[in-house]
C-alpha positions as CSV (number, residue, x, y, z in Angstrom):
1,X,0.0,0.0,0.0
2,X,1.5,3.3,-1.0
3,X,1.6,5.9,1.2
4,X,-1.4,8.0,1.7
5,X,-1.2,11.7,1.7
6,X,-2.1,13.0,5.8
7,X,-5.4,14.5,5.9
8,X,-6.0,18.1,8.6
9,X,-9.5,16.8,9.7
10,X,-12.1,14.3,9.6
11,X,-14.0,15.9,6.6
12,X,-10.4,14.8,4.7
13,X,-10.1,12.0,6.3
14,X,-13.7,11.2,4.7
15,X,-12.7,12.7,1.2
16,X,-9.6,10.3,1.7
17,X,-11.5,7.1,2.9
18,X,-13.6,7.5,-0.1
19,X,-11.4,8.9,-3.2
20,X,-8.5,6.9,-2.7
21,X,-8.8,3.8,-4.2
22,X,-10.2,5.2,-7.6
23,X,-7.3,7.7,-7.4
24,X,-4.9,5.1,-7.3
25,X,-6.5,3.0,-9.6
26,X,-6.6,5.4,-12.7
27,X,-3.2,6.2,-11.5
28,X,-2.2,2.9,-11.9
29,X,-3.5,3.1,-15.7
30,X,-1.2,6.4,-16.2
31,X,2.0,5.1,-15.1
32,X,4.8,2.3,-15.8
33,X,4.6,0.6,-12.3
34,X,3.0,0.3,-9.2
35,X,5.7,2.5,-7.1
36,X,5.1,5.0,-9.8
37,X,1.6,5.0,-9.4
38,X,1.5,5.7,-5.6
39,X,3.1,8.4,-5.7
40,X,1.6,9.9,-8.5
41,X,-2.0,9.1,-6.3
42,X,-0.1,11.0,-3.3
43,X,1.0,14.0,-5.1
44,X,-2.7,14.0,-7.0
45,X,-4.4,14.0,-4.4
46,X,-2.8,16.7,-2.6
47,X,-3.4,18.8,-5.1
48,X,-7.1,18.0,-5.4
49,X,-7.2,18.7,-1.7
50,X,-5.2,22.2,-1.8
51,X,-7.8,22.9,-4.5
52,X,-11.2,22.0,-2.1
53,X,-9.5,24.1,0.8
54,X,-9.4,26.9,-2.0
55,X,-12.8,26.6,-2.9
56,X,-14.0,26.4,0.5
57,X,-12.2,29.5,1.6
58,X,-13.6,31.4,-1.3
59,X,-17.2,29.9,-0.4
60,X,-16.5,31.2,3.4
61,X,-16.4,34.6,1.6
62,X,-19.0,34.5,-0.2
63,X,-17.8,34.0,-3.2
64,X,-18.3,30.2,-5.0
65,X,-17.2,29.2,-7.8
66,X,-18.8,26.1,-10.1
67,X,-16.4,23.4,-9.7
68,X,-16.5,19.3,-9.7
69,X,-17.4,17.3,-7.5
70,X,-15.0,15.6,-5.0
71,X,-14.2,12.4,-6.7
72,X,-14.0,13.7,-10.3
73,X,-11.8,16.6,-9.0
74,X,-9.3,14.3,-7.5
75,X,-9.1,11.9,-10.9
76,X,-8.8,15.6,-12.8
77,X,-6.0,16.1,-10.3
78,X,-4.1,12.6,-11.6
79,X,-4.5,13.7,-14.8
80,X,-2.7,17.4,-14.2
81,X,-0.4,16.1,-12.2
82,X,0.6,13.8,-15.3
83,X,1.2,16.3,-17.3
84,X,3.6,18.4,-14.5
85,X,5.7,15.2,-14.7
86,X,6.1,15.3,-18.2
87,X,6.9,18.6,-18.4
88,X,9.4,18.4,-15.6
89,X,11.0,15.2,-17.9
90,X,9.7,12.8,-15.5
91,X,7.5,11.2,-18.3
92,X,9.6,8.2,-18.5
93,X,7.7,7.1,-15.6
94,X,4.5,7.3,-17.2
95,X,2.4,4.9,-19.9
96,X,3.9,5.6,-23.3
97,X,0.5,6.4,-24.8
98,X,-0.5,9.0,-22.4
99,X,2.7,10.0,-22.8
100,X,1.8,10.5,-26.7
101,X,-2.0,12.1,-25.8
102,X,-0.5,14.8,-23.4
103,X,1.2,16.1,-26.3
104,X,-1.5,16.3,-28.4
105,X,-4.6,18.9,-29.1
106,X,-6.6,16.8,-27.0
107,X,-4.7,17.1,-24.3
108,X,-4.7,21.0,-24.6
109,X,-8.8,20.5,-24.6
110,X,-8.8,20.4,-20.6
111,X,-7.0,23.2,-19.9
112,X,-7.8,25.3,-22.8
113,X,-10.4,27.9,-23.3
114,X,-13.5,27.1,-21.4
115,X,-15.8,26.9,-24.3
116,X,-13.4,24.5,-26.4
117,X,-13.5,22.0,-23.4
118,X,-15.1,18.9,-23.3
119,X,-18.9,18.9,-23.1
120,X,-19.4,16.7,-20.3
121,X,-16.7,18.1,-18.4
122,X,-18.5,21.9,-18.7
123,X,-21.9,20.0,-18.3
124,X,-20.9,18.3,-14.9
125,X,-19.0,21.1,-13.4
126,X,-22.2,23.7,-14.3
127,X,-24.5,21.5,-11.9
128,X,-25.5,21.7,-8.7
129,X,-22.2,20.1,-6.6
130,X,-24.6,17.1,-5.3
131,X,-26.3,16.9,-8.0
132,X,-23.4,16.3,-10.2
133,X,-21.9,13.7,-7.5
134,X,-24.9,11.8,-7.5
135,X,-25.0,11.6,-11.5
136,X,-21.2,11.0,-11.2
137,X,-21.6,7.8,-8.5
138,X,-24.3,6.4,-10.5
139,X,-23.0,6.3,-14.0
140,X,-19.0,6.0,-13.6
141,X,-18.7,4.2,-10.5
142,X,-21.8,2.1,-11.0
143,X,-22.7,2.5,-7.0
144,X,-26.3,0.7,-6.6
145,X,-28.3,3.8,-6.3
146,X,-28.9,2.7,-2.3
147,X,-25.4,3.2,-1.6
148,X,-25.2,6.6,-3.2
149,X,-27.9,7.9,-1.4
150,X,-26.4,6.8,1.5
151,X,-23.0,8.7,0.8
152,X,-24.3,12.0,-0.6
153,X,-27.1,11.4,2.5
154,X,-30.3,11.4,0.1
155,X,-33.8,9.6,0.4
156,X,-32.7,6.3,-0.7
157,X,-37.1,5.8,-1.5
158,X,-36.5,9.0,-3.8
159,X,-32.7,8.7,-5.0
160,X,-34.5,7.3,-8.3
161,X,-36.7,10.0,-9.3
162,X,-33.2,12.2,-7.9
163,X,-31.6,10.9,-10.9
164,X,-33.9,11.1,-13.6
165,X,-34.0,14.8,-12.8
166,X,-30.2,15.0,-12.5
167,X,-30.1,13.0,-16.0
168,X,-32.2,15.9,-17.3
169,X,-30.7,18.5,-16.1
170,X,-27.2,17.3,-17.5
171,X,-28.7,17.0,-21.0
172,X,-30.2,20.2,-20.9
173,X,-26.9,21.8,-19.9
174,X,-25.2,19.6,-22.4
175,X,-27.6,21.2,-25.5
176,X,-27.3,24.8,-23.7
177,X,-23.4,23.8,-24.0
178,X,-23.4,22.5,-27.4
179,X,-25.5,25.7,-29.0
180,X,-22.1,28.0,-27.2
181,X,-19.2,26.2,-28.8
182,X,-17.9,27.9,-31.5
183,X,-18.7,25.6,-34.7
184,X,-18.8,25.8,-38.2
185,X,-22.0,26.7,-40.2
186,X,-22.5,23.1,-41.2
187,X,-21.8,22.0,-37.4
188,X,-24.3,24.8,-36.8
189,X,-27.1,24.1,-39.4
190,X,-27.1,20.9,-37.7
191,X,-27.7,21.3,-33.7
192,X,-30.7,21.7,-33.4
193,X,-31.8,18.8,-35.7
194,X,-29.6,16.9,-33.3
195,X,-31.3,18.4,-30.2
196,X,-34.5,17.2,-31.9
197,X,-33.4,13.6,-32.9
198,X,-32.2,13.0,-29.2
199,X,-34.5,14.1,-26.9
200,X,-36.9,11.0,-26.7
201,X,-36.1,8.3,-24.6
202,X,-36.9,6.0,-27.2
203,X,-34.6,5.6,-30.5
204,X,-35.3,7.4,-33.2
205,X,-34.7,7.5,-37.2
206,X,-31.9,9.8,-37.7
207,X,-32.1,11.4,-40.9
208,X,-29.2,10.0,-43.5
209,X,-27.5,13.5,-43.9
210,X,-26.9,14.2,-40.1
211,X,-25.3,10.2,-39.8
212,X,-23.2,10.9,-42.2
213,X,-22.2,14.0,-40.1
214,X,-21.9,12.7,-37.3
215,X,-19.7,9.9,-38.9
216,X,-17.1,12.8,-39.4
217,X,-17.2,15.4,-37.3
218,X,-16.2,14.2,-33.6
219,X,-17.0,17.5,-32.1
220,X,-21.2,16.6,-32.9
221,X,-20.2,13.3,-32.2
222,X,-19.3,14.1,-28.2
223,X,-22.7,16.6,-28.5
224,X,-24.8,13.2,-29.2
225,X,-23.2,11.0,-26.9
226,X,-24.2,13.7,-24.2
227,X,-27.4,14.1,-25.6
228,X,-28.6,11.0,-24.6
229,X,-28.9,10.3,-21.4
230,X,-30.9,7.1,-21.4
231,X,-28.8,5.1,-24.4
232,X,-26.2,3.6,-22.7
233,X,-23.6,6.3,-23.6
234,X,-23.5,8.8,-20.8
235,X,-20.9,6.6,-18.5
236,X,-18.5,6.9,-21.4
237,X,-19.2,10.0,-22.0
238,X,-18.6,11.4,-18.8
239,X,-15.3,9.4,-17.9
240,X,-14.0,10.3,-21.5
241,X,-15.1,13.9,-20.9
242,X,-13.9,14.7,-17.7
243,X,-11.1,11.9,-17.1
244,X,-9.5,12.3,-20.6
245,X,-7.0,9.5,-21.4
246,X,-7.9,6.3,-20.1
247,X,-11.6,7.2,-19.6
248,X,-13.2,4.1,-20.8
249,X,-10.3,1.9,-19.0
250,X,-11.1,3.4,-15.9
251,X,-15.1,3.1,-16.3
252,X,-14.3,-0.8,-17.2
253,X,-12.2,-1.7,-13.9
254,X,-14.9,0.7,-11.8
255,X,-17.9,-1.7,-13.3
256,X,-15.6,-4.5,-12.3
257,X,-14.9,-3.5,-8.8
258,X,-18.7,-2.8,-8.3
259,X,-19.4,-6.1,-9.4
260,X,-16.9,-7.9,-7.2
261,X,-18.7,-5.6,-4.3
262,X,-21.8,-7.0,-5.0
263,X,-20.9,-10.6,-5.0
264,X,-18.9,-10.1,-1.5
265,X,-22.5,-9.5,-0.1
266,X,-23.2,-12.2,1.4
267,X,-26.5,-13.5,3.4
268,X,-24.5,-12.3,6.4
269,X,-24.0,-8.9,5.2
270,X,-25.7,-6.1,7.4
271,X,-29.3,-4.9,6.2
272,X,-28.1,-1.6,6.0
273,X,-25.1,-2.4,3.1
274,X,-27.4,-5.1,1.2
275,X,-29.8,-3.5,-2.1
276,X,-32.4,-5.8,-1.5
277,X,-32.2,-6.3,-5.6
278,X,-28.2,-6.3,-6.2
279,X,-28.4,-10.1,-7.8
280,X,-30.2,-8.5,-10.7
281,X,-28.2,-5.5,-10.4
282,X,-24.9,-7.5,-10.7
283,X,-26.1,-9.6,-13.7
284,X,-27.4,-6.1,-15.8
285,X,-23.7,-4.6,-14.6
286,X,-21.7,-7.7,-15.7
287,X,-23.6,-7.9,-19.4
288,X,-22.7,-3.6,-19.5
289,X,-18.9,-4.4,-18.3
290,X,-18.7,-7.1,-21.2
291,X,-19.7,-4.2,-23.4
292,X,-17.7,-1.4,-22.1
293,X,-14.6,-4.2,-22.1
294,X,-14.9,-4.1,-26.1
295,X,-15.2,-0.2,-26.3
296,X,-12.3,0.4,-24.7
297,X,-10.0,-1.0,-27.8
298,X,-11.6,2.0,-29.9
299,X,-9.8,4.9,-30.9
300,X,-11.4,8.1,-29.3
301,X,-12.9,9.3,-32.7
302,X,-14.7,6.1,-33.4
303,X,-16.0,5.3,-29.9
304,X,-17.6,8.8,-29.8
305,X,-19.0,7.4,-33.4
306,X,-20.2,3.9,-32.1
307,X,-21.6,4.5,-29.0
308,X,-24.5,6.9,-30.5
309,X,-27.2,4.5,-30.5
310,X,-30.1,6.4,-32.4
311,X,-31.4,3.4,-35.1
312,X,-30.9,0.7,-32.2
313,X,-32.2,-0.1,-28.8
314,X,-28.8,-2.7,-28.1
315,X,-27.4,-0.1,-25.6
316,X,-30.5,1.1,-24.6
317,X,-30.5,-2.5,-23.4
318,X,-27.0,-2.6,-22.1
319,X,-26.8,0.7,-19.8
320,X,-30.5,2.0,-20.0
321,X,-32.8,2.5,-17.0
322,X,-33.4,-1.4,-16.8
323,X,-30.7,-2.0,-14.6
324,X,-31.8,1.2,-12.4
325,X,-35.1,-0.3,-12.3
326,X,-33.3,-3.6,-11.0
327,X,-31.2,-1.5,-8.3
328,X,-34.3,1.2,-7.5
329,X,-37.3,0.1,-7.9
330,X,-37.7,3.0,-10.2
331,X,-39.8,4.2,-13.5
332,X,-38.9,6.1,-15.6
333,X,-40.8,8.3,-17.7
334,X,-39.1,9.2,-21.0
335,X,-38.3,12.9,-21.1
336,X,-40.9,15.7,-22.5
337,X,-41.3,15.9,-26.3
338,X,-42.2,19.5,-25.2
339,X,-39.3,21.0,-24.1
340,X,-38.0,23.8,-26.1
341,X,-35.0,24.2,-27.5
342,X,-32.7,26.9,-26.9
343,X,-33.0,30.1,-29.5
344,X,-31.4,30.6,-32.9
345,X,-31.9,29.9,-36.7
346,X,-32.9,26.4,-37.4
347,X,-33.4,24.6,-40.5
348,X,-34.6,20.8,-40.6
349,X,-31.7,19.6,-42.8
350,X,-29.2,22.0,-44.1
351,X,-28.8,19.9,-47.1
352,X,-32.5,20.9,-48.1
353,X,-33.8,17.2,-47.6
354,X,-36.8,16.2,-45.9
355,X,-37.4,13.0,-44.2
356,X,-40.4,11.6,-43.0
357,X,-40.6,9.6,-40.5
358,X,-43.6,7.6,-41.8
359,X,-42.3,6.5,-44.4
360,X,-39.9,4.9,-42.4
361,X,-43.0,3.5,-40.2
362,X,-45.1,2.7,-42.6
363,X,-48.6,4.4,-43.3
364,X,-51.2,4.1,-40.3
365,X,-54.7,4.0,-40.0
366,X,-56.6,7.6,-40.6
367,X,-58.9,8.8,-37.8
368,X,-62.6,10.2,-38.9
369,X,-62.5,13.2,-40.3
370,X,-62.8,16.6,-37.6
371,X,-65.5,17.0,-35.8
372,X,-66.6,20.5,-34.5
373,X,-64.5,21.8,-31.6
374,X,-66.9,23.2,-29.9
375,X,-68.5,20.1,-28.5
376,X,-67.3,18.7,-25.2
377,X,-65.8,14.9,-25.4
378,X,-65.9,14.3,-21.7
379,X,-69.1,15.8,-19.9
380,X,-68.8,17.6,-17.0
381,X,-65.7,15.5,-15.0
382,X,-67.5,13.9,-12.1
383,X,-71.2,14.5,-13.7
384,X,-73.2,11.1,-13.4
385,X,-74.9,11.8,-16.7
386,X,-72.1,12.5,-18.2
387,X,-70.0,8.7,-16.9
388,X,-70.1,7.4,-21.2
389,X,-68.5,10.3,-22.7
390,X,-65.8,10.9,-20.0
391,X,-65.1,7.4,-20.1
392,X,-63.9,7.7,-24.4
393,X,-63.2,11.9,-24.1
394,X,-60.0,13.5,-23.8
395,X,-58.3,16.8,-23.8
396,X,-55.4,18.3,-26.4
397,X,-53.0,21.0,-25.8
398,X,-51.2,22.1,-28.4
399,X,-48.2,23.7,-27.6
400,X,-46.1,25.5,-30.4
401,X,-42.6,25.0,-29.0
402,X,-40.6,27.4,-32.0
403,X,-40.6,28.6,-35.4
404,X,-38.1,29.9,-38.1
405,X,-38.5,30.7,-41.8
406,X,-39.6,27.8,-43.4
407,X,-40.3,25.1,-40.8
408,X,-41.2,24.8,-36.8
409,X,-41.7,22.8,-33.4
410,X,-44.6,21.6,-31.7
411,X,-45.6,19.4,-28.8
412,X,-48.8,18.0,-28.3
413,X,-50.2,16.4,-25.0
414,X,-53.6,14.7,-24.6
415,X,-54.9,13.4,-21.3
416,X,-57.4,10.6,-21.5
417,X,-60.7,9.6,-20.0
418,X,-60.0,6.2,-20.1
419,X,-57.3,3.6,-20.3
420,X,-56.1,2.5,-23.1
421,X,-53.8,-0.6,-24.7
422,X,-53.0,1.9,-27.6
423,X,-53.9,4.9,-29.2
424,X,-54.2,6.8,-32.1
425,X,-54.1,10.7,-32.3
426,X,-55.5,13.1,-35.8
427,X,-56.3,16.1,-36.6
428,X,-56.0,18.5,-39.5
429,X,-53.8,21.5,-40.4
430,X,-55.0,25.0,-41.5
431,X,-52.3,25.6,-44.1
432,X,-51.0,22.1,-44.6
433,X,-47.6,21.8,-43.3
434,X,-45.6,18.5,-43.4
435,X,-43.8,16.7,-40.9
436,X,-40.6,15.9,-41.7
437,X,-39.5,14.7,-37.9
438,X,-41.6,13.2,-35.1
439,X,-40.6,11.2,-31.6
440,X,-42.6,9.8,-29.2
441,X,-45.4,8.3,-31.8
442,X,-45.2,7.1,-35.1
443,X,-46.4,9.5,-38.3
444,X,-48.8,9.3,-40.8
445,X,-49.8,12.3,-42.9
446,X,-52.3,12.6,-45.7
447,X,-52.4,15.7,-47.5
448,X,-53.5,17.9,-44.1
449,X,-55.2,15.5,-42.0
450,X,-51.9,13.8,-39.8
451,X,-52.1,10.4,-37.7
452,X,-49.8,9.9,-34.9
453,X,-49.4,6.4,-33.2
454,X,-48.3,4.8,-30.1
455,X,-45.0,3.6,-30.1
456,X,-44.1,0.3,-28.5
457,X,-42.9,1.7,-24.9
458,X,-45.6,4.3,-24.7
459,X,-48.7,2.5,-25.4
460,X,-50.4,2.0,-22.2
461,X,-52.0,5.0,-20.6
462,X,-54.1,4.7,-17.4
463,X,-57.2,6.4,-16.9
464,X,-56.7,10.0,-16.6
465,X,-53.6,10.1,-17.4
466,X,-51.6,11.6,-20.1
467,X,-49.2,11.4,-23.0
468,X,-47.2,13.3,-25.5
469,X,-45.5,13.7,-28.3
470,X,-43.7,16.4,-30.5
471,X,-42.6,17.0,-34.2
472,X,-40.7,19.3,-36.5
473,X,-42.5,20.0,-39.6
474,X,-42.1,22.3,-42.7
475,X,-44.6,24.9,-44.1
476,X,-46.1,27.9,-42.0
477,X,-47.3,27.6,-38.0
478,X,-50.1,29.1,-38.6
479,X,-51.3,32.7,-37.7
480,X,-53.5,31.7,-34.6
481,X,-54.2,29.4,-32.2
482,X,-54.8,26.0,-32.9
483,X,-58.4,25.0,-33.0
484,X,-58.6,28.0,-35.6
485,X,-58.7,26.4,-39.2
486,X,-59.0,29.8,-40.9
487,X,-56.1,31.5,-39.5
488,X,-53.7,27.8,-40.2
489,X,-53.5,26.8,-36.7
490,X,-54.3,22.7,-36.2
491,X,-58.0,21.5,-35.6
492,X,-60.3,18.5,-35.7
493,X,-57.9,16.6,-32.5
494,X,-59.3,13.0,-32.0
495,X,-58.0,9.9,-30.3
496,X,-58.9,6.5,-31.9
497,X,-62.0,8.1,-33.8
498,X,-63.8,10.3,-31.0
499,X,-63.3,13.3,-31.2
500,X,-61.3,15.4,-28.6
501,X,-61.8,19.0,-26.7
502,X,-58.9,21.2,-27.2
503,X,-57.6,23.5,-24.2
């Protein structure tokens, strides 16, 4: 065991007792040797303690500054340290290949310019400091989400919902972060389209032009892998982003030292250290560490390619919120189609090209033709007289999310009056745009009248409850409100046939 550094208190002694052995294991992946290694850990982690005291005393004066959380500081820490060795000409002591990557651009990335830096690493260090270490525990370390809570001293009954919201608000600060790099006009024409083709929970088509985009340009490349917070990519994408060399390395022997801590746990283990689910847990971890295993022979370009899962579900299935169900108990709900995107010019496909999305899909079934919005679908909620048509009826809101010349965004939500196996939502546009994108249903358009349907992981709604969906489409918005044919705005809403009151 190589000496430890000596920590002033017992909140070091904590930060010590729980950053230590994944300091010295990524800086046992930097170096030539073990002796090396410990005292590159030592030296690291004295510098990612002088940096904590600094932040503390400037948060003691009021003044805080956004920084990492605890454990990713320290592992930032290695990484500087790394490079003061090499410049000092003690680089003989280090790995010959992160030798060779502190020498190159990417290398400069960390340090650089804030807005040329890594996505993740801007992402993570712009949240909340728990948040981030909760989002941080759960993906690289793989910590069941029971044991997090306990660290970071959450509601383990709520850490679940905790993270989806964490998840979110990392994508949302990933987009926000994407839009402020300085990009080319290509790189530019095509953010938002990206924004769009990520957002749902679900996979969805990616239209040919932006593939072949993202097949070249690494910088949009890192944008989707952030982007998508439910595919199986945002472990990688986080120890790649904030780590740098030897990311996915690291993330491989932290899934296998979780694994090996869930298979110590014994039937004598104490209730308080046992996840009540961690058998299933292990199994989902050791099928993702498998996976992660192969990744981490990729060149940095190419995994940043490969792990964007958009026209498959396999890593969905690999790292997706089945596992946190096993560990949590959780369910997760996939993100609003709703939300909007941040401002600027947008075009659909800067190539011109419009894709449809039912094609892709195939043609559905067309509802009815409109019926008069004027007459209520569900009578009076809670009326006796009314029980029939509240049981089929159902409520729209249309929400018109952003427009630019030539095209916009829309989300619609409809709440229900009774539960359904399926549905099937139409209605008609004023001035007959197309759409070119949709996620969260599958589309069907016929001249103006359009058909959206369920998709396979959003086809059961209960009884008063709701669901949503949102599109991109070309042609005008229309000059009203929707329910208002004349002025363009959509009209005629049904769900499977019946026809629908809009809000």
């Amino acid at each position: 065991m190589p000496d430890q550094p000596s920590p002033r208190d017992t909140a070091e002694a904590a930060l010590l007792s729980e950053c230590w052995d994944a300091v010295l294991s990524y800086a046992d992946l930097c170096t030539a040797g073990s002796s090396a290694a410990g005292e590159l850990a030592a030296e690291a982690f004295a510098l990612g303690l002088r940096e904590v005291r600094a932040a503390d005393a400037g948060a003691s004066r009021g003044r805080r500054t956004p920084r990492l959380p605890a454990l990713p500081l320290m592992l930032t820490a290695v990484r500087a340290t790394a490079a003061a060795w090499e410049a000092a000409g003690l680089g003989d002591r280090l790995d010959p290949d992160l030798r060779l990557w502190l020498n190159s651009p990417r290398a400069a990335r960390y340090p650089g310019p804030p807005l040329h830096r890594p996505l993740a690493l801007r992402a993570l260090r712009d949240l909340q400091e728990a948040d981030a270490a909760l989002l941080w525990l759960a993906e690289v370390e793989a910590l069941p989400l029971v044991v997090a809570a306990r660290r970071l001293g959450l509601d383990p009954a709520r850490v679940s919902e905790e993270l989806e919201q964490v998840r979110g608000l990392f994508r949302d600060r990933c987009r926000r972060g994407h839009l402020d790099t300085p990009m080319d006009p290509e790189c530019r024409g095509y953010a938002r389209l990206l924004d769009a083709v990520t957002r749902p929970a679900a996979p969805v088509e990616t239209p040919e032009d932006l593939s072949r985009h993202l097949a070249t340009c690494a910088g949009c490349a890192e944008a989707a892998a952030c982007l998508r917070p439910h595919a199986g990519t945002l472990p990688a994408a986080l120890a790649g982003g904030v780590i740098g060399w030897g990311g996915l390395a690291y993330l491989e022997r932290r899934r296998r030292a979780a694994d090996v801590r869930l298979g110590a746990r014994g039937p004598a283990a104490g209730a308080a250290d046992r996840d009540p689910r961690a058998d299933g847990a292990g199994r989902a971890r050791l099928l993702r560490g498998g996976l992660l295993a192969t990744a981490v022979a990729l060149s940095a370009l190419a995994l940043a390619v490969s792990l964007m899962p958009f026209d498959g579900a396999a890593s969905d299935a690999a790292h997706g919120d089945a596992d946190r169900r096993a560990v949590a108990d959780s369910t997760t709900v996939p993100p609003s189609a709703g939300r909007p995107p941040a401002p600027g010019r947008v075009t659909a496909s800067p190539s011109g090209r419009s894709t449809a999305s039912g094609a892709a899909h195939g043609p559905g079934r067309h509802a009815p033709g409109p019926k008069p919005q004027g007459t209520p679908s569900a009578a009076a909620a809670g009326g006796a007289s009314g029980s029939a048509a509240t049981a089929r009826g159902c409520r729209v809101r249309y929400d018109l999310v952003d427009r630019w010349p030539g095209g916009f965004q829309a989300a619609v939500t409809v709440t229900t009056g009774r539960a359904l196996e399926t549905w099937r939502i139409g209605w008609t546009f004023g001035d007959g745009p197309r759409i070119t994108q949709m996620w969260d249903a599958t589309v069907a358009q016929s001249g103006t009248r359009v058909t959206a349907t369920s998709v396979a992981y959003n086809r059961s709604v209960a009884a008063g409850g709701t669901l949503s969906f949102g599109f991109i489409a070309t042609g005008p918005a229309g000059s009203s409100g929707a329910g208002d044919a004349a002025g363009g705005g959509p009209y005629g809403f049904t769900l499977d046939g019946h026809a629908c009151h809009l809000n």
